[in-house]
C-alpha positions as CSV (number, residue, x, y, z in Angstrom):
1,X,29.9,-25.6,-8.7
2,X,28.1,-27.6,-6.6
3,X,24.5,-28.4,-6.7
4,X,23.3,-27.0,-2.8
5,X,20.9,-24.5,-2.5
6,X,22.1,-20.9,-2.1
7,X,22.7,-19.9,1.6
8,X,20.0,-17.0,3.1
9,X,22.0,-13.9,3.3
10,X,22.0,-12.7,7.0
11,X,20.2,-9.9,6.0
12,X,17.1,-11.2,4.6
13,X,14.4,-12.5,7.3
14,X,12.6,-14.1,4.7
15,X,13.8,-15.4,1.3
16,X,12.1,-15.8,-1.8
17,X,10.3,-18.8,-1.7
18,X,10.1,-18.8,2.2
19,X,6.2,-18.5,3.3
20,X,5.7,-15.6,6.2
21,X,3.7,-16.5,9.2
22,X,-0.1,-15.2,9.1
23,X,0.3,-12.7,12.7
24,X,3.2,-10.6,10.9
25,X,1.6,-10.9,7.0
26,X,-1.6,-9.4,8.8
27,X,0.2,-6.3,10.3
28,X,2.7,-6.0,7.4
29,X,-0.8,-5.8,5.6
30,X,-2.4,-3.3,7.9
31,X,1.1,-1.0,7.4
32,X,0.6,-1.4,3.7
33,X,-2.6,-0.5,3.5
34,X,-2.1,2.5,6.4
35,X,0.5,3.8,3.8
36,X,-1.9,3.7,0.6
37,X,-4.6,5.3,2.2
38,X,-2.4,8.3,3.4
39,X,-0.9,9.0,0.0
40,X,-4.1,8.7,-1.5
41,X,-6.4,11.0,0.4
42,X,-3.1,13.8,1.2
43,X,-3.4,14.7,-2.6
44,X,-6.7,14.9,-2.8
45,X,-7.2,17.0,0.3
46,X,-4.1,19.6,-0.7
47,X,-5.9,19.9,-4.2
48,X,-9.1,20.5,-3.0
49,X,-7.8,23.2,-0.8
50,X,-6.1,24.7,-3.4
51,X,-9.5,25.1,-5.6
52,X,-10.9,25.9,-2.5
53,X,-14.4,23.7,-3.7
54,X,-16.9,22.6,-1.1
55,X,-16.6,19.7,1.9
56,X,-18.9,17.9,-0.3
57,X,-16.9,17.9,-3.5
58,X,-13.9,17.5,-1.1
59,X,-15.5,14.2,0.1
60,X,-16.2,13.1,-3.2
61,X,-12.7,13.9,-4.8
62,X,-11.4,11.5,-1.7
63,X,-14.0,9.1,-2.5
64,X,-12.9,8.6,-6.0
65,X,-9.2,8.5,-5.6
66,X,-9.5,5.5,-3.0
67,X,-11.7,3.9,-5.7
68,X,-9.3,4.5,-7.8
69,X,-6.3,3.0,-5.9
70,X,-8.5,0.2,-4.8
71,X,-9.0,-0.9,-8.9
72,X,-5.7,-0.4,-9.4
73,X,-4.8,-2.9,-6.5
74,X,-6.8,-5.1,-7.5
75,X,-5.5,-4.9,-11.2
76,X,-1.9,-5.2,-10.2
């Protein structure tokens, strides 16, 4: 065994200690976030019109769960 550093696979773009450039870490971001948001609110919204409560409420149930996910991001 020889002490060289393991080869990238040809797969990877990036590997694990590899630092990615700011312009694609911003949209990767922006997907990432894009993603969150949708299965956060589509829960809330299918629930809500399931109980059939008020826009209100409705706006309030969304409310909370993106508060919700954005503690738990910020745990994690």
């Amino acid at each position: 065994m020889s002490a060289s550093p393991p080869e990238k696979s040809p797969a990877l773009v990036y590997g694990l200690e590899d630092r990615v450039p700011l312009v694609p870490a911003i949209l990767v971001s922006f997907q990432q976030v894009s993603a969150m948001v949708v299965g956060t609110i589509t829960p809330a919204l299918i629930l809500a019109g399931i109980l059939k409560i008020s826009p209100a409420d409705t706006a309030y149930l969304v409310s909370m769960a993106l508060l919700a996910s954005a503690v738990g991001t910020f745990v994690q």
